[in-house]
C-alpha positions as a printed Julia matrix, in Angstrom:
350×3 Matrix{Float64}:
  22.23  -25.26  -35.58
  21.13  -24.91  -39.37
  24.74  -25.05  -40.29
  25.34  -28.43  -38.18
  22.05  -29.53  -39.44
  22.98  -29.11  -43.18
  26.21  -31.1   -42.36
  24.82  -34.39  -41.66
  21.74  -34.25  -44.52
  22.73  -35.5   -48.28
  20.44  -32.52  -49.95
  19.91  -28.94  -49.1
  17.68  -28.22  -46.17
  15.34  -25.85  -48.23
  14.33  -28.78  -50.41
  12.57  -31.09  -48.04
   9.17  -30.75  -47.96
   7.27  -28.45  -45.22
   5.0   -30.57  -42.86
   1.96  -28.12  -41.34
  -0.28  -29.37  -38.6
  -3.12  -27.04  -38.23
  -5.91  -27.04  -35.84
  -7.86  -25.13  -33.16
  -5.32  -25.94  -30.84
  -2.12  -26.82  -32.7
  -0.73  -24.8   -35.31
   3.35  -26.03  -36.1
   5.68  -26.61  -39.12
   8.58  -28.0   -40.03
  10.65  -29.27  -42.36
  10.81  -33.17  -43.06
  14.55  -33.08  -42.65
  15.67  -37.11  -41.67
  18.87  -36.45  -40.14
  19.56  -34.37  -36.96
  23.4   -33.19  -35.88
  23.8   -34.67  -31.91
  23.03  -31.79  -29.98
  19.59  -29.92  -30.9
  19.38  -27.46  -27.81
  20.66  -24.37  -29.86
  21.01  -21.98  -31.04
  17.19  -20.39  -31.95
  16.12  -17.25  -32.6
  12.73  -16.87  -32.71
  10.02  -14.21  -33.31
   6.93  -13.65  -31.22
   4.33  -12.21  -33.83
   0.41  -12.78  -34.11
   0.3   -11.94  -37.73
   2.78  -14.87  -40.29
   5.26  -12.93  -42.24
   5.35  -16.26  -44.23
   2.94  -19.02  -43.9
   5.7   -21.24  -45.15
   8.31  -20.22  -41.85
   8.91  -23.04  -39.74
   6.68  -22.04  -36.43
   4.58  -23.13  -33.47
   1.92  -21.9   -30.7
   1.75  -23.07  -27.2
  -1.16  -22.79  -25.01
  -0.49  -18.92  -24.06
   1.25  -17.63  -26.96
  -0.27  -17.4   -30.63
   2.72  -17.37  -33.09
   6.7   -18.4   -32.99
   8.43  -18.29  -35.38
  11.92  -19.65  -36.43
  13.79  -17.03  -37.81
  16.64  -19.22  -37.21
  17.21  -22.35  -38.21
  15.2   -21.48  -41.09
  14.4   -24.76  -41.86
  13.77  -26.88  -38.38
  13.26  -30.82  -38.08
  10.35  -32.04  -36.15
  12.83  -33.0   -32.87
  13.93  -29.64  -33.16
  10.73  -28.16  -33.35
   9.72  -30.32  -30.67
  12.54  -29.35  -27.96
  12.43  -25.71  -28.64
   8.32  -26.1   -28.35
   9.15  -28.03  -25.07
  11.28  -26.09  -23.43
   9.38  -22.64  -24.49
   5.81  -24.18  -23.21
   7.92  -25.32  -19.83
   9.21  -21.55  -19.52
   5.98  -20.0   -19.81
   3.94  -22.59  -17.16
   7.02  -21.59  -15.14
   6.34  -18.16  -15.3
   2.76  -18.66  -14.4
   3.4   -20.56  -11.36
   3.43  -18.37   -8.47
   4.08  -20.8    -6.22
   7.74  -20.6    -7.06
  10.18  -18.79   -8.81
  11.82  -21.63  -10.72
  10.9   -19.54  -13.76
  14.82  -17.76  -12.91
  15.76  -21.14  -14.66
  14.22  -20.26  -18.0
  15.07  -16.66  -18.62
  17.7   -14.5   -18.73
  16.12  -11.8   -16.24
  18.34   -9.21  -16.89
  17.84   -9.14  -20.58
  13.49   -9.73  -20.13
  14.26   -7.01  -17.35
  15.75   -4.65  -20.3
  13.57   -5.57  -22.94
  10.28   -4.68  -20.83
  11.35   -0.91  -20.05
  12.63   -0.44  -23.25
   9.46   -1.12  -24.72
   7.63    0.37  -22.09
   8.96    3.71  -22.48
   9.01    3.77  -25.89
   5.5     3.0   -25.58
   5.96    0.06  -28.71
   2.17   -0.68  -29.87
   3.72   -3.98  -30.66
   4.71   -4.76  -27.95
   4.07   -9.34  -27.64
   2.21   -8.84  -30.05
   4.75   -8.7   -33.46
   8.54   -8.41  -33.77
   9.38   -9.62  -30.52
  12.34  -11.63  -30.46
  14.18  -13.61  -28.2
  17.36  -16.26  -28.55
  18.69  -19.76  -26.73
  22.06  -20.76  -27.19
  23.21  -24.38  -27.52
  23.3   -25.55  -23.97
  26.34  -26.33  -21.7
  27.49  -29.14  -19.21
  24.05  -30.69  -19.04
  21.96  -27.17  -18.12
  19.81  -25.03  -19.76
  20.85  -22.03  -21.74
  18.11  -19.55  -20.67
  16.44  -17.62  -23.18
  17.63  -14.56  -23.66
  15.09  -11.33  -24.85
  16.73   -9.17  -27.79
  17.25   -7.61  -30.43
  15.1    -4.82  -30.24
  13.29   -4.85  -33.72
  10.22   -3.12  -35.21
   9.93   -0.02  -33.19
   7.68    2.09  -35.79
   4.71    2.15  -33.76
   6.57    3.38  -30.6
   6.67    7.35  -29.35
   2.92    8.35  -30.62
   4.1     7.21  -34.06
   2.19    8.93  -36.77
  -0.27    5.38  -37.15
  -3.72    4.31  -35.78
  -2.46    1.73  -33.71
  -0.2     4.21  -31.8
  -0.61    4.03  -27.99
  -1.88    6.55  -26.11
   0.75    8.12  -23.68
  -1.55    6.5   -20.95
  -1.45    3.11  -21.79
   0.94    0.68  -20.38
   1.46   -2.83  -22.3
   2.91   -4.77  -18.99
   0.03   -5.86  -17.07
  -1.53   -7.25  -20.24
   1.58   -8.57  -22.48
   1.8   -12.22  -23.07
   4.29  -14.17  -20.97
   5.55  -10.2   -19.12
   2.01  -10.17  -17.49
   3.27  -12.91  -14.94
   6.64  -10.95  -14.39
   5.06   -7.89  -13.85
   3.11   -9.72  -11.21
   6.18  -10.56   -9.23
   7.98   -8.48   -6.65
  11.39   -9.71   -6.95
  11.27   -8.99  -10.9
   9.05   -5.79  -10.56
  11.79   -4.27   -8.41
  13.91   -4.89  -10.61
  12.39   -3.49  -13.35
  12.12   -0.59  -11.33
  15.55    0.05  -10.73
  16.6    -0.11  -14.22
  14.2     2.27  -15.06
  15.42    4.56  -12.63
  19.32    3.83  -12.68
  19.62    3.46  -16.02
  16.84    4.56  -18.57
  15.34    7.7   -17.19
  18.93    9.19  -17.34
  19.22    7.99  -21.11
  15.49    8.97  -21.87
  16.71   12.3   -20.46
  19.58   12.51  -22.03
  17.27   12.25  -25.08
  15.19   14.95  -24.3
  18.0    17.62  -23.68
  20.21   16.88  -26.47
  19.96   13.62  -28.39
  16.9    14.0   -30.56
  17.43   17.67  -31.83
  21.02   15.99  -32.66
  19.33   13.51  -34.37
  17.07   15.75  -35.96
  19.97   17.73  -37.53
  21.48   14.56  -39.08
  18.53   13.7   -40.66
  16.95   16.62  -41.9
  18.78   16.74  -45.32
  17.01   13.02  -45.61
  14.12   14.21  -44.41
  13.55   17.24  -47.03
  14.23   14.57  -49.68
  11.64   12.52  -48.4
   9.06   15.27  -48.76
  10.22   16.25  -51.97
   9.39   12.42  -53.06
   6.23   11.51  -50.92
   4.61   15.15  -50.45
   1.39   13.81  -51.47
   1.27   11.05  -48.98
   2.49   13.02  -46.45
   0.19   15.87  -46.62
  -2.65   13.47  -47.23
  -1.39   11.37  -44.06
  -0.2    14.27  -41.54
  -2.53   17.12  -42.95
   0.55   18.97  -42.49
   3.3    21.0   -45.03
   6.33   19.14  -44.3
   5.86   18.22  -40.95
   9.41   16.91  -39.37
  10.17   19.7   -37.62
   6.57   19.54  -36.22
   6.91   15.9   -35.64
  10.32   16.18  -33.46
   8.52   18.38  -31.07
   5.56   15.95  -30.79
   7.74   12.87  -30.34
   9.55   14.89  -27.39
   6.44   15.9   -25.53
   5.12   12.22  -26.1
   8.77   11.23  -24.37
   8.2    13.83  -21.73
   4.45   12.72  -20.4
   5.75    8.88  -20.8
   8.12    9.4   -18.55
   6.15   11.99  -16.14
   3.93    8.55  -16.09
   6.05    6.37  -15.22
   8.06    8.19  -12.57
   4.63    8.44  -11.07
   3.94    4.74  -11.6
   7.25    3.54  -10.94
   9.25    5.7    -8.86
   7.1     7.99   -6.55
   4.71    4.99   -6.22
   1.31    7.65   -6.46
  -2.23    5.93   -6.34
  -2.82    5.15  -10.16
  -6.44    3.05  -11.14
  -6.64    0.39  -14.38
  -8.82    0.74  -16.66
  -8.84   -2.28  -18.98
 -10.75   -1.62  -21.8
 -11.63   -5.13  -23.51
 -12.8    -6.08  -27.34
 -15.6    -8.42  -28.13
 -13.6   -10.7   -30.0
 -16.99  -11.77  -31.77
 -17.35   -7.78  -32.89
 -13.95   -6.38  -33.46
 -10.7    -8.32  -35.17
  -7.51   -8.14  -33.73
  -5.96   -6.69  -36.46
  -7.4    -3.23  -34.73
  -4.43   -3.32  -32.12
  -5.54   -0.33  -29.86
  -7.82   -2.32  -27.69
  -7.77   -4.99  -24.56
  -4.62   -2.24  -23.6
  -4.74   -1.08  -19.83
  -4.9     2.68  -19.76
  -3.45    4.25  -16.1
  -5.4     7.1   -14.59
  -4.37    8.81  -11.37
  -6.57    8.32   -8.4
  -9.88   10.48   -8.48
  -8.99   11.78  -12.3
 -11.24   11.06  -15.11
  -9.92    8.94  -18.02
 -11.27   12.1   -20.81
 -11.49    9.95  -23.57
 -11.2     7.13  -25.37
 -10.47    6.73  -29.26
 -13.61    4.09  -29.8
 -12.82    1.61  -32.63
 -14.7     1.62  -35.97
 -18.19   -0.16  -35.97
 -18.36   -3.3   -37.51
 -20.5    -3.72  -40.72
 -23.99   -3.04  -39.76
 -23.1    -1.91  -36.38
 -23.45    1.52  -34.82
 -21.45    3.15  -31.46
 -23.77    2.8   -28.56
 -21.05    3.99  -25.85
 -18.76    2.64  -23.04
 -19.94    0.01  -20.67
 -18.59   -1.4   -17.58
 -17.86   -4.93  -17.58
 -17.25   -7.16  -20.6
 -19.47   -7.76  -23.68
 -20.33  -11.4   -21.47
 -20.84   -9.4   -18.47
 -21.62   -6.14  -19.37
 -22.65   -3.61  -16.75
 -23.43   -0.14  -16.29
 -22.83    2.84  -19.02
 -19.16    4.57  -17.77
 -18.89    8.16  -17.68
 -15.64    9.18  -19.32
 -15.01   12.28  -17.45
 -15.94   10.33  -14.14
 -13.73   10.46  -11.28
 -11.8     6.63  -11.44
 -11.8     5.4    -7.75
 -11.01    1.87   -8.44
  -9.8    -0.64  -10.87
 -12.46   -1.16  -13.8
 -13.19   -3.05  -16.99
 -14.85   -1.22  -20.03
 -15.66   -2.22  -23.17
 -17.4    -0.09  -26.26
 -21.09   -1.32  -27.0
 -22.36   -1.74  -30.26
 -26.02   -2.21  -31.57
């Protein structure tokens, strides 16, 4: 589309001037580019992230997601701004309808159906939240092109990864993850999701497990002596540890192995699993501290053990966990508790 675009314009497309609307409910840019090839509907790639790489990127936010941006075009016009903001606002209210599944008309549910166990058993902290991308082609005698979900991008926070905003192995992204929360809803995608898990990336994950990261390992270990050799002082200072790869492979594999012993349960042998959603006060804590409003799974009648509490805000000190929400709180929750039922908790500060 950029290349079509640039066709029919007299100067380059980086030198028109960038048009921002900002508000508390709109928040778009573009490029004041006068000229627009015939056909606008694709292709886009675009990049679901809450934090602006570039404030200067061509982007937009719809009523349930915070940030797209245009990785492709680079530079957009207002139409196309406009029909890729249309028809991305008309796929999400589609997938929030539950009163019909005309949200198959919008997606490509075999890629969405790949992405979300991908990420799900990989555990990806950033899950909807940065580096998410997805892609529409131009479309094709008079229907939409669907949007497709892909390439897989930014996985550094995935497996336990050696950062604070690492999941837990507990924690599953689905039921909370914009636009995926209404999938994960459904039956008909659900089992779906389901079966690729099972058919398909178990075996791989496995595969993993018995062979594929030691072989990995091996490849990169030269690398990864180097790396010491250059950053010992970080890593020490980060790790605590004496060159710790060797140490880290076997942690990444027993993350992998109580990921999948969770999902198998959650997915597969269908056992009696509780949410607790534990919720920020966005008053209290930024988002920028990604560990929280995450849904951690504990098995029927199990405790939850702990919970890594966030830090306190600027004259603010830990009181403890609460049922409820910092609107509604409730009751003080015992972590090592029995869970019976679904709950909300939130951490209380005074």
């Amino acid at each position: 589309l950029e290349e079509a675009t640039g066709a029919v314009n007299m100067e380059k497309l980086s030198s028109y001037t960038l048009n921002v609307n900002k508000s508390d409910v709109v928040d778009t840019s573009f490029s004041n580019i006068p000229n627009d090839p015939d056909d606008i509907t694709g292709g886009y790639l675009l990049e679901v992230d809450k934090f602006y790489a570039d404030d200067k990127a061509a982007r937009f936010n719809t009523d349930r997601i915070y940030s797209v941006t245009l990785k492709s075009p680079e530079y957009i016009s207002e139409n196309q701004l406009n029909y890729i903001r249309g028809f991305v606002t008309e796929m999400e209210n589609a997938l929030a309808d539950f009163n019909s599944t005309r949200y198959q008309d919008y997606i490509d549910i075999d890629s969405w159906v790949d992405m979300c166990v991908i990420q799900e058993l990989m555990a990806n902290g950033d899950f909807m939240g940065s580096s998410q991308y997805f892609y529409k082609e131009i479309d094709t005698d008079g229907e939409y092109s669907k949007l497709y979900a892909g390439p897989v991008w930014d996985m550094d926070l995935s497996l336990g990864g050696e950062t604070k905003n690492a999941l837990p192995v507990n924690v599953l992204m689905l039921p909370t993850s914009s636009w995926v929360k209404y999938l994960y809803q459904r039956p008909e995608y659900y089992e779906k999701l389901v079966t690729a898990y099972a058919r398909t990336y178990r075996p791989l994950a496995q595969e993993l497990l018995d062979y594929g990261i030691d072989s990995l390992a091996e490849q990169l270990s030269t690398s990864a002596a180097m790396n010491y050799t250059r950053w010992k002082n970080v890593v020490v200072e980060k790790t605590g540890m004496e060159n710790p790869f060797l140490p880290s492979i076997e942690k990444l594999k027993e993350y992998l192995v109580a990921r999948i012993s969770l999902l198998d349960d959650l997915w597969v042998n269908k056992k009696n699993y509780h949410t607790v959603l534990v919720t920020k006060d966005a008053n209290v804590l930024p988002y920028e501290n990604m560990y929280f409003s995450r849904a951690y799974m504990v098995a029927d009648g199990e405790p939850l053990g702990e919970l890594q509490r966030p830090d306190p805000p600027e004259g603010c000190m830990f009181e403890g966990w609460y049922y409820g929400t910092p609107s509604n709180p409730g009751e003080a929750f015992d972590l090592n508790a029995p869970v019976m039922e679904d709950c909300k908790v939130y951490a209380k500060y005074i």
